[in-house]
C-alpha positions in Angstrom: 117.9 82.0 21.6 116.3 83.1 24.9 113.7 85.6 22.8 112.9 82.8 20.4 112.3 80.1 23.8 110.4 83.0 25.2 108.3 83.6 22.5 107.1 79.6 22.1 106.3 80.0 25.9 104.3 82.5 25.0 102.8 81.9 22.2 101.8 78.6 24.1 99.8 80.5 26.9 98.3 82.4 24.8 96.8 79.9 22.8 95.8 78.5 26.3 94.5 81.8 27.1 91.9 81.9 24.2 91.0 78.5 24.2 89.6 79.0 27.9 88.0 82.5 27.0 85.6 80.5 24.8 85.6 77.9 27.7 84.0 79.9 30.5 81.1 81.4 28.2 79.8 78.2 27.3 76.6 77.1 29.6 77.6 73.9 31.1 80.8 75.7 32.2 79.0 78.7 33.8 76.0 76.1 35.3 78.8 74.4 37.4 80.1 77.4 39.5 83.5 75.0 41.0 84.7 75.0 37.9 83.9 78.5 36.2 85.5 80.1 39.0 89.1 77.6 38.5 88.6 78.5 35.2 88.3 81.8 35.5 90.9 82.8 37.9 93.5 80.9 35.4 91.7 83.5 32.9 92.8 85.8 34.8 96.5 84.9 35.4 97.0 84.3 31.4 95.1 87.7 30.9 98.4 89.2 32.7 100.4 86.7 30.5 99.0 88.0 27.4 99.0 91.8 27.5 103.1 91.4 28.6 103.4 89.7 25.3 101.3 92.1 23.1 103.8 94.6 24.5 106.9 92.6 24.2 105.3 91.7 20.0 105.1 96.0 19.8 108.8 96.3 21.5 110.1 93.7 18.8 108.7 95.3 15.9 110.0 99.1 17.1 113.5 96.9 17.4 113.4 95.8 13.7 112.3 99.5 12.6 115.4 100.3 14.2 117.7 98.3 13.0 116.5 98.9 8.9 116.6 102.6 9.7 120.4 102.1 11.1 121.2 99.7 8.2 119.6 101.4 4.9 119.2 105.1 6.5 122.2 107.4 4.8 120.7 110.1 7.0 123.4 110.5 9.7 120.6 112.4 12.1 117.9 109.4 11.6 120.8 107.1 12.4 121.5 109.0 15.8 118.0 109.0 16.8 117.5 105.0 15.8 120.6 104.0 17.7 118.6 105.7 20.6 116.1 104.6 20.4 117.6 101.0 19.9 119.4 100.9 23.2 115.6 102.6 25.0 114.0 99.5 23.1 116.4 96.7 24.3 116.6 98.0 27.8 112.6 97.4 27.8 112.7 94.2 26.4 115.2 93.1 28.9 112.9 94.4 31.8 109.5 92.7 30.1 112.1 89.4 30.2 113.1 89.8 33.7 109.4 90.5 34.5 108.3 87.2 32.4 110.6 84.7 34.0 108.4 84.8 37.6 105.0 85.3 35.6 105.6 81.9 33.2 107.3 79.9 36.0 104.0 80.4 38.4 101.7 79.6 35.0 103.8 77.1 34.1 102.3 73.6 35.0 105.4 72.2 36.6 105.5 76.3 38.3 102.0 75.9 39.5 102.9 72.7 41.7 106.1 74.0 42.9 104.0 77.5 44.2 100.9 76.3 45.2 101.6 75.9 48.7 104.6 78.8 48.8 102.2 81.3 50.6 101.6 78.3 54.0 103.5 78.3 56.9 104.8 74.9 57.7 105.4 72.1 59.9 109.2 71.1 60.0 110.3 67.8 61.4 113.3 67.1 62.1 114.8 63.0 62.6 117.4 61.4 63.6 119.3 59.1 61.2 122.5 57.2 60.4 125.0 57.8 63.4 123.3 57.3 67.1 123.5 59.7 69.7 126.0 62.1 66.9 123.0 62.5 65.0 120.5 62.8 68.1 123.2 65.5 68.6 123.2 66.9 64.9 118.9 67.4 65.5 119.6 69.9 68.0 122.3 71.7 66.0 119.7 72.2 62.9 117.2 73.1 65.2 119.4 76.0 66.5 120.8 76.8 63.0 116.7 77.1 62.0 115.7 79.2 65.2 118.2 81.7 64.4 117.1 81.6 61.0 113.2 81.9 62.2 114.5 84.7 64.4 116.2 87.0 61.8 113.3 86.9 58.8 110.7 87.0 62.2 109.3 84.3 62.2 107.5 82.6 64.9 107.6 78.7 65.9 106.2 76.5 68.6 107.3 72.5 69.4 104.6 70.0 68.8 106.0 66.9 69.4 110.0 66.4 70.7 111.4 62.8 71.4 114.8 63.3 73.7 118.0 61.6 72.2 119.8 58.6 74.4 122.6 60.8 75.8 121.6 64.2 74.5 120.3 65.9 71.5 116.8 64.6 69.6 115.8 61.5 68.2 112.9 63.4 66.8 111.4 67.4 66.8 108.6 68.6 64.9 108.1 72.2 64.9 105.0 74.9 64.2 106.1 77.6 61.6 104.5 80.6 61.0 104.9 84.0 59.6 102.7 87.0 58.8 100.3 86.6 55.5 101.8 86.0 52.5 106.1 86.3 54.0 105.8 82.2 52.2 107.3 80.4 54.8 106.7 77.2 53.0 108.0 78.7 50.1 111.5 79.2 51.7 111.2 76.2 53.7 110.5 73.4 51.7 114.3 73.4 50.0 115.1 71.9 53.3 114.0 68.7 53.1 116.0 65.7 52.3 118.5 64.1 54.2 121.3 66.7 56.0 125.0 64.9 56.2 127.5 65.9 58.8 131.0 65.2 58.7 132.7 65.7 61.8 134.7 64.8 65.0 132.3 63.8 67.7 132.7 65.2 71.3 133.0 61.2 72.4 135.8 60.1 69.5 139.0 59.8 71.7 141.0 59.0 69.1 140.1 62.4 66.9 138.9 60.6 63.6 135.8 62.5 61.4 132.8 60.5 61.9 129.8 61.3 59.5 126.2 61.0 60.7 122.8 61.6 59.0 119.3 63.2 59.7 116.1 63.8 57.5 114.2 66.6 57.8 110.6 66.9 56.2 108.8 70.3 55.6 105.4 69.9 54.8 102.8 73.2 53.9 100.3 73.5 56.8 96.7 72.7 55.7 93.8 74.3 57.6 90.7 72.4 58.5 88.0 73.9 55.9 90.8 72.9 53.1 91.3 69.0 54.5 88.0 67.8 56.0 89.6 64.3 58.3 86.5 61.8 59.2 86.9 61.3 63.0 85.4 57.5 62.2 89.2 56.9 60.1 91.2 58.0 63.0 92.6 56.1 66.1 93.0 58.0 69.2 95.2 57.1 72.1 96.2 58.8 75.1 99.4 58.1 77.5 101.5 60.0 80.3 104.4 62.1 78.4 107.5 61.2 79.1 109.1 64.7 78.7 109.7 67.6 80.8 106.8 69.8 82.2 106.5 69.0 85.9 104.4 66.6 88.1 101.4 67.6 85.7 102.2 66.2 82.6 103.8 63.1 83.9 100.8 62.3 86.3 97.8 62.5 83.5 97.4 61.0 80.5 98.0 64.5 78.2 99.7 63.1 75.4 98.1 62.3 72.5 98.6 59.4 69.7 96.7 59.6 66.4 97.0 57.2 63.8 94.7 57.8 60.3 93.8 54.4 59.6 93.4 54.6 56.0 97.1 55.8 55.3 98.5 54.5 58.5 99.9 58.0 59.4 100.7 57.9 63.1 101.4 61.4 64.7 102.2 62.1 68.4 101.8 65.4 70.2 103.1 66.0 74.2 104.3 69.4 74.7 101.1 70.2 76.1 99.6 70.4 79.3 96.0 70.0 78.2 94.9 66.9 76.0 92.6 69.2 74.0 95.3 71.6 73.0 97.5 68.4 72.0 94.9 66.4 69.9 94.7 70.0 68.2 98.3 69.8 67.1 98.3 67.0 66.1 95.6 67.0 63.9 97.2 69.9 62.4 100.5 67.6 61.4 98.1 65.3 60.3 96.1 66.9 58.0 99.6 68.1 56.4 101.5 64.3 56.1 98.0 63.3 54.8 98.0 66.5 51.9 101.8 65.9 51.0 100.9 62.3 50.9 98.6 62.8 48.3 99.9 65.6 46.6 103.4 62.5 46.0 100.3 59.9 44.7 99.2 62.8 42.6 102.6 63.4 41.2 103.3 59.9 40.3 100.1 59.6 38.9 101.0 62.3 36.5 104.4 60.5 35.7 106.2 63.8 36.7 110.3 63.9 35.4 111.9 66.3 37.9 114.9 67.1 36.8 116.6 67.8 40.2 115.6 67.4 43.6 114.9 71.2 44.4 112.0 71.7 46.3 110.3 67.8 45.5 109.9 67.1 49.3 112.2 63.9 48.5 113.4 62.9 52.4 115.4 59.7 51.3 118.3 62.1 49.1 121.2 63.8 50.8 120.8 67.3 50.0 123.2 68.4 51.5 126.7 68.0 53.5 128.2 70.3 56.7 131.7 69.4 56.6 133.2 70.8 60.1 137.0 70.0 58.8 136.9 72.3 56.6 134.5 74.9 57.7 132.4 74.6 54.2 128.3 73.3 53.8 127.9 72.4 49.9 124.2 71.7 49.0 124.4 68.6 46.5 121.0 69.5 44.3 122.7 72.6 42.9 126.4 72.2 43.5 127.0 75.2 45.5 129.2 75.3 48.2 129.3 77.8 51.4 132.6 78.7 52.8 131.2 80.4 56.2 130.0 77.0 58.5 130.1 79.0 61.5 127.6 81.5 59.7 125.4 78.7 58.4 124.9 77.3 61.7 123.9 80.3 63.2 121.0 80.8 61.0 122.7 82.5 57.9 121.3 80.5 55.5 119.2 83.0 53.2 122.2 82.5 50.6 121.7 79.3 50.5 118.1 79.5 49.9 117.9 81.8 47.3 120.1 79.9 45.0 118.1 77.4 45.2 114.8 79.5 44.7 116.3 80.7 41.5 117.6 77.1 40.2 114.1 76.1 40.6 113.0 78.8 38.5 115.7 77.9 35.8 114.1 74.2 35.6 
């Protein structure tokens, strides 16, 4: 079954293939250089596509040789040599399969919107939700549990905008993320966001019963400027005195910096700065990436998209995923996996996790 569903797939892109082959030589095409370069680079891509599948056509052929040989042969030497050759032949095809699940998921058009942006680093922010200061509390646990994280693949982060929590913790945190070129931190971040259940006793139950508490956190692929030009004439800027640490400096001059895009009423603060510059700079930077992933929702609605699971949609208003202290055990909810190792998990262990639901996506 999985040969005959991999054939249709390809026979599919290769008709694609051809189809833009006798696109890109026509003049109107090549006269309008934007879109004989798109064009051409998804050339390209199906190019790969194709000459996988002429050798995976040549592999099925030698397969059927082999079996008529092992069925009709009487020759008991012929019938050594095809069984040979049989088990040489299938171990190929299973490779070119292997090989073809990553190459038709990122030409895929569902695979082309999931990948797009796996190569960005991101902008992680982290809320507050359901539960009061137990959830202020449960912000700065996930915020650990992702430094450790950020730590061990060597990654490297930076606070742009942190709102303190009533007693402790954090009502809000947005973070910087980067890695070197092309480690995808998008691509392993963005299974994170939804909304991240805890079930627990809190430090300030007397009376020892399991509360459960709630926060959202939102990953978004960073967008440089050349990609997203923003018209200073549709932003609002205000400035005010942070209210956070950083000595008599930042309390005594108006550093912090409020921007709010006035055609999509995104509103993003930055304070962790000293300098006003260096804060209207961060901020711009998390606004350019709400404004993209704001879009890039319109864009999927528009389309009429049917996901069928939550995996990697961005979708903050779904739990995703529950961190049962009780019982020691994190289950994520999209893929019905559960972890058995909390302690683990929280400090920063959570590359299991995250690969199961790298290759779920893939099985979409």
């Amino acid at each position: 079954m999985k040969k005959i569903s991999l054939i249709k797939k390809f026979e599919i892109l290769e008709k694609e293939f051809h189809g833009i082959g006798n696109s890109i030589i026509q003049p109107h095409i090549v006269s309008n250089q934007k879109k004989y370069k798109t064009l051409l680079k998804k050339y390209r891509k199906l190019e790969k596509v194709v000459n996988i599948y002429e050798k995976y056509k040549k592999k099925l052929t030698a397969l059927q040789e082999a079996n008529s040989i092992l069925k009709n042969d009487s020759d008991p030497e012929m019938k050594e040599i095809a069984y040979l050759e049989k088990n040489k032949i299938l171990e190929d095809l299973s490779n070119i399969e292997k090989k073809s699940d990553d190459l038709l998921f990122s030409t895929s058009p569902t695979g082309r919107e999931n990948l797009e942006n796996d190569h960005r680093n991101a902008i992680v922010e982290l809320r507050s939700g359901t539960g009061g200061d137990e959830a202020c509390l449960f912000v700065e646990d996930i915020l650990r549990m992702y430094i450790m994280y950020f730590k061990q693949v060597g990654w490297k982060y930076k606070i742009i905008h942190a709102q303190k929590g009533g007693i402790q913790g954090y009502k809000e945190i947005i973070l910087d993320v980067s890695g070197k070129e092309g480690e995808g931190v998008y691509g392993n971040l963005k299974f994170e966001s939804g909304v991240h259940r805890v079930q627990r006793i809190p430090k300030t139950e007397s009376q020892g019963r399991v509360h459960t508490s709630a926060i959202t956190v939102a990953v978004l692929p960073e967008i440089k400027d050349i990609e997203m030009k923003i018209h200073l004439s549709d932003i609002k800027k205000d400035t005010f005195r942070s209210s956070g640490s950083g000595g008599q400096h930042v309390n005594k001059t108006e550093s912090a910096v409020r921007l709010t895009h006035i055609p999509t009423k995104i509103t993003v603060e930055c304070q962790e700065e000293r300098s006003q510059h260096k804060n209207f700079e961060k901020a711009m930077n998390v606004l350019r990436s709400r404004i993209y992933q704001n879009e890039k929702e319109k864009r999927f609605k528009e389309r009429s998209i049917k996901r069928k699971s939550l995996v990697s949609t961005g979708d903050r208003s779904v739990k995703i995923r529950t961190y049962n202290y009780p019982k020691g055990r994190v289950t994520d909810h999209r893929i019905h996996k559960s972890i058995y190792n909390l302690v683990g998990f929280m400090n920063g262990n959570i590359q299991e996790m995250i690969n199961f639901l790298k290759l779920s996506e893939k099985n979409q």
